[in-house]
N, C-alpha and C positions, 0 to 999 in steps of 0.2 A: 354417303350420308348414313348415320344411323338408321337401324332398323326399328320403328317404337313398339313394335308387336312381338318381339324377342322376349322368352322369360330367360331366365337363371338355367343355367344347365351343371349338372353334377358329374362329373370326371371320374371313374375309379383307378387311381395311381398304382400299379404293383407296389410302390415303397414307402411312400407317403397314405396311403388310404384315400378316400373321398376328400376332393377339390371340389369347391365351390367357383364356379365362373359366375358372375354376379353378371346382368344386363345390364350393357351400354356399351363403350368403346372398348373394351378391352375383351369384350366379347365378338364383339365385330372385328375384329383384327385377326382371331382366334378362326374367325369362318372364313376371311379373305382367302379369295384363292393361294396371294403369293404367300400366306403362312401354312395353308393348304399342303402347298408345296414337301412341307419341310416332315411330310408323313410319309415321302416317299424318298427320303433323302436316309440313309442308316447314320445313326452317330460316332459308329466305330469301325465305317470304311469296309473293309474285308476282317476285321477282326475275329470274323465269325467263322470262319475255315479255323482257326484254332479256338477259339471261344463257339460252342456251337450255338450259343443261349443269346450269343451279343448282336440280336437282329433289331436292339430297340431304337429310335429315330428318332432324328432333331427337331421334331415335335413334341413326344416325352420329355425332352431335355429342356424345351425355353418352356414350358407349361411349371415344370418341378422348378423352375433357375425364379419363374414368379410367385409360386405358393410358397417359396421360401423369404423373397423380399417383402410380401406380405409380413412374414412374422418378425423381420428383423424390421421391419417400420412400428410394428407395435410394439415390438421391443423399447426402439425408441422414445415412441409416445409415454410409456411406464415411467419412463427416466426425464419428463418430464419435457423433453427434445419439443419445440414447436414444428409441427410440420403439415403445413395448408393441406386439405384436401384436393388441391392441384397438384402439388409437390408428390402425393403419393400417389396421383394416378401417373405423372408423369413418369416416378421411379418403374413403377410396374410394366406400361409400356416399353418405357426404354429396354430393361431385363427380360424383357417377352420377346421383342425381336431382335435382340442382341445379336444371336445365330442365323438370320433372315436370311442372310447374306452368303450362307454356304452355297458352294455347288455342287452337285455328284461327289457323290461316297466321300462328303466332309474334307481334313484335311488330306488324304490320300490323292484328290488331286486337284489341291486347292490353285496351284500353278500351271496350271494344264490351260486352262481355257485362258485367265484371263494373265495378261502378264505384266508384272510388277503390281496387282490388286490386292488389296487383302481381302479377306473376307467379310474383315469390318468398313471395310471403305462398300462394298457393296451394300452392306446390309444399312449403313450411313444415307446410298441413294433410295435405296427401296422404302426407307422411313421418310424422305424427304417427299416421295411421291404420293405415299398414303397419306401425306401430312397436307398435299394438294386434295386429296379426294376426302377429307373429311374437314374442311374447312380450318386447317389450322392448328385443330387436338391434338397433333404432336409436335408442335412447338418446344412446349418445354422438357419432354422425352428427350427431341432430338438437342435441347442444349443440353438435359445431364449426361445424357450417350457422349458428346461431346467434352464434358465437363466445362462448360461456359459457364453453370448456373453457381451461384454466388454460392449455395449452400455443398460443400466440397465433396464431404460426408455421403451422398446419395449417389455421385456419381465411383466413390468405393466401393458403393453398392454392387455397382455394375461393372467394374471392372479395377481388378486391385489384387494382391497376393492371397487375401482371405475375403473375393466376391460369393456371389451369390451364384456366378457360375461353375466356380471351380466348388465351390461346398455340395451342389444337386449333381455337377459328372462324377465326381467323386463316387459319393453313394451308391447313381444308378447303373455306373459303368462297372462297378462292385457287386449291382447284385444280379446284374445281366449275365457276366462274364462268369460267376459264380468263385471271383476273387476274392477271398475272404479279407485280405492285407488291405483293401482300400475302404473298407468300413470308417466309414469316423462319424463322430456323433457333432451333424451341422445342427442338429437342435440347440445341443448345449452351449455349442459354440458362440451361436446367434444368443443364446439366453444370459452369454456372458460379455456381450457387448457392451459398451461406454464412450462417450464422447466428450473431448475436450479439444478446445479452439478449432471446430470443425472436423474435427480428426477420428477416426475408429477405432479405439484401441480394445485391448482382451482385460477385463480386471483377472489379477492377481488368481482366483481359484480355478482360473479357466487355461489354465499356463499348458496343464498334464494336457490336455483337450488337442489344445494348439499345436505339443509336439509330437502327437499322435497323429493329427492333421499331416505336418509338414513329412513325418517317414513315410504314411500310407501314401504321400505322392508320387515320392520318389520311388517305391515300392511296386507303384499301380505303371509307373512308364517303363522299370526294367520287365514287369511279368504281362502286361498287356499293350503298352501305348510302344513301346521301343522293342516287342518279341520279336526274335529275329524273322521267326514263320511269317510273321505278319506284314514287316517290313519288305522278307520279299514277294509278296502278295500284291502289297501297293504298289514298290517298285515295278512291278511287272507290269501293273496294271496302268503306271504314267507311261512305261515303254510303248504299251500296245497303243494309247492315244498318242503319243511322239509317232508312232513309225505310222498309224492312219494319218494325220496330219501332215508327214513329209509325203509320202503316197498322193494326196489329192493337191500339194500343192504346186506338186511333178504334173498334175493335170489328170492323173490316173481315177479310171472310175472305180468309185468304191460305194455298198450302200451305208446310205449315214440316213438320220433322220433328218428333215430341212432345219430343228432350231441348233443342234451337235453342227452340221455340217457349217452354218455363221460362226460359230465360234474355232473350228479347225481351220479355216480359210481364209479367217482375217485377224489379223493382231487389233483388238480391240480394246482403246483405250480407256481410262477412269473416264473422261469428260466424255465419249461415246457412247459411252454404258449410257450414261442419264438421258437418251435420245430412248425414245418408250419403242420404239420398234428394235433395241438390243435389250432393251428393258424386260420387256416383254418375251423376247426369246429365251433370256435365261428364265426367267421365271418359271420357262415352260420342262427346262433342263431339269432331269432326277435323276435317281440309281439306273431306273425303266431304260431310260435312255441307251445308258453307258450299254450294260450287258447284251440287252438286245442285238445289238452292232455287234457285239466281240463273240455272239452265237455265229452271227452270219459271216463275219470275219475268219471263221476256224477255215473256211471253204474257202478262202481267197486264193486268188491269183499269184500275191505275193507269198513265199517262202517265210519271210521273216515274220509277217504281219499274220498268219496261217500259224505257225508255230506256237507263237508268242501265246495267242488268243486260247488255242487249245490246251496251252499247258495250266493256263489260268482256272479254263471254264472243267481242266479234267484234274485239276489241282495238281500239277505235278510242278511243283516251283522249285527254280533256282535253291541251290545250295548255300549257304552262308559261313564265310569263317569271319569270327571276332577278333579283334587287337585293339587294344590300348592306345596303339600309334598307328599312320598312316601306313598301307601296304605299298613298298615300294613300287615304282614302276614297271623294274625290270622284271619281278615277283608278277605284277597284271601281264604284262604283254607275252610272258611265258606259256601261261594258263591262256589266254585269248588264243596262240596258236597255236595250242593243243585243238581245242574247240573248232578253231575256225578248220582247219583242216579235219574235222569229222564230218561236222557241219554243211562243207561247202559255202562257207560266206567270204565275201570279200574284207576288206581293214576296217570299215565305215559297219556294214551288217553285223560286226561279230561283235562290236562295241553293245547291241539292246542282249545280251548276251552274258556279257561279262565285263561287269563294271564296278567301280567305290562309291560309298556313300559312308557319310558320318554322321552322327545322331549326339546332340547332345541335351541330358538331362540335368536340371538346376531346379531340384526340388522348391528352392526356396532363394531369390535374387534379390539380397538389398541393395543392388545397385539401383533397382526402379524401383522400386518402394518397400516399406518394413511392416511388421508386424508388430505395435508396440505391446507391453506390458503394463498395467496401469496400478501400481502397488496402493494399499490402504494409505499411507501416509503423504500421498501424491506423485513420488519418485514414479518418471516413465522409463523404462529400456525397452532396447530393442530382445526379441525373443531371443538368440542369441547371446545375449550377454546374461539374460533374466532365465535361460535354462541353466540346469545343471546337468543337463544330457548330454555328451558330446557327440553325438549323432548329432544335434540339432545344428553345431557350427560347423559341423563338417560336411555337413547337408546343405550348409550355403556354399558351397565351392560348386562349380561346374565340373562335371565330367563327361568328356569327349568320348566316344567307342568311334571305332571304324570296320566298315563293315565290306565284307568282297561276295559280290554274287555270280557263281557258275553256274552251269548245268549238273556241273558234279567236282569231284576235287579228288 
């Protein structure tokens, strides 16, 4: 239930300045533990062994992802847009706990725990749950999260090629990281919104804005989100939970903490997640968790699991070489019995070792949705046809790298 003895509290943002939390729900949401949670969860994974500044958290991030759908609803409002005072607490909700649903160190090991989940589908039950514990107030959150609610526009808000999420990581991932390349100006962006037949488009002066937008993306995943250092950081760090989780479910003792150890022990499903006692466990899941285990890990029993953890917690990561194309097979298994025979592992241990991975970056995908242009005389294009950048269409093409991790090369 709301709390009625709550006042207003004031946020100091590093990038945005002073945030106004107004009393009522979306302040209560703000205290709940399970958003709580998300002050102890990092937004950029291990990013911060190459970034040493990138320690800020997916609580910074849905706080900035809502003081910006604030402005892009009053944006609206200017433009004359009707939109209930339900409608905009709904938007704001929805965009607040958009991220709920992360587990430990964000996408780095978004597959680890839960399998075949996303993290929107989590973050879906945990709105469904508070939406039990406050009698309903997130109803219509959870249909824009959804996009059920008739009015289309709000749920682009929250998720879409130019949201509210991707405008505030942008920024803050930019000034964490101390990336200069992914600056982009979400004010102007938001301040050049428009809407026809439901729809979000950019007018016409906002065009430079947008393809500044779309390079600093692609910019921000080759120098921070796809860095090879980082990659094998993460990678390392799914290995070290792959090879604890084969470990204990060999029956081998290992220390885990009780809510880590439910989720390495049992494949647990979307429909068992919504049972409050796994509910509940995650919720309890953070960074704390992870590392803890991988301290007391370095001392194990196991070789692989001992290894792994050390080289993580004393930074000494896998090596990486890049390609265009797939690295042949005969190319891994070469390298693998180099290793394995220094190593001492068997065909199965030397694979957490040395293995492929492929990363691909799609700054900009009008396969799922576009970015329109909205010119003076009414004509809409898509961004793409409406630049004159050829960065901008070339930056709708997908490009695949692949990626080989050693010990050395």
């Amino acid at each position: 239930m709301m709390n009625k003895n709550k006042v207003s509290k004031i946020l100091n943002d590093p990038v945005y300045g002073f945030i106004t939390l107004n009393r009522g729900i979306l302040l209560d949401l703000i205290d709940h533990p399970y958003f709580q949670r998300l002050s102890r969860i990092k937004q950029l994974g291990l990013t911060y062994l190459v970034y040493p500044g990138a320690h800020h958290t997916r609580f910074h991030h849905a706080v900035g992802a809502a003081y910006l759908m604030k402005q892009a609803l009053s944006t609206f409002k200017e433009l004359g847009v009707n939109i209930q005072r339900e409608e905009e607490r709904g938007a704001l909700i929805a965009i607040l706990l958009h991220d709920i649903g992360h587990g430990p160190y964000s996408h780095a090991l978004e597959h680890s725990f839960l399998s075949g989940v996303s993290h929107e589908n989590v973050s879906e039950i945990f709105m469904r749950k508070l939406d039990e514990q406050y009698n309903g107030e997130l109803s219509l959150a959870i249909q824009i999260f959804r996009n059920e609610h008739h009015k289309k526009f709000l749920h682009q808000l929250v998720s879409s090629q130019l949201d509210m999420d991707r405008l505030d990581y942008l920024k803050r991932d930019s000034f964490f990281t101390g990336v200069s390349e992914g600056v982009v100006s979400n004010q102007r962006i938001i301040k050049m919104f428009d809407i026809v037949d439901d729809e979000i488009l950019i007018k016409e002066k906002g065009i430079y804005s947008i393809e500044k937008f779309i390079v600093a993306r692609r910019l921000m995943y080759w120098q921070v989100y796809l860095h090879k250092t980082v990659l094998s950081a993460e990678f390392l760090l799914a290995k070290i939970i792959s090879r604890a989780r084969e470990l204990l479910c060999n029956g081998e003792k290992l220390f885990v903490t009780p809510e880590l150890n439910m989720f390495l022990t049992k494949n647990i499903s979307k429909s068992e997640l919504e049972q409050e006692v796994y509910l509940n466990a995650f919720a309890s899941l953070d960074d704390n968790d992870i590392m803890t285990c991988i301290k007391v890990w370095m001392q194990s029993k196991d070789i692989v699991l001992s290894r792994l953890a050390s080289m993580l917690i004393e930074r000494k990561l896998l090596k990486v070489k890049i390609s265009n194309t797939s690295f042949d097979d005969e190319q891994v298994n070469e390298i693998r019995k180099i290793h394995q025979k220094e190593l001492g592992l068997n065909d199965h241990e030397i694979k957490y070792f040395v293995f492929q991975e492929q990363m691909i970056n799609n700054a900009y995908d009008p396969r799922k949705d576009t970015i329109k242009i909205k010119y003076k005389d009414g004509t809409v294009k898509d961004i793409t046809d409406a630049s004159d950048n050829l960065n901008v269409s070339a930056l709708a093409k997908p490009v695949t790298k692949y990626y080989l991790f050693a010990p050395y090369f």
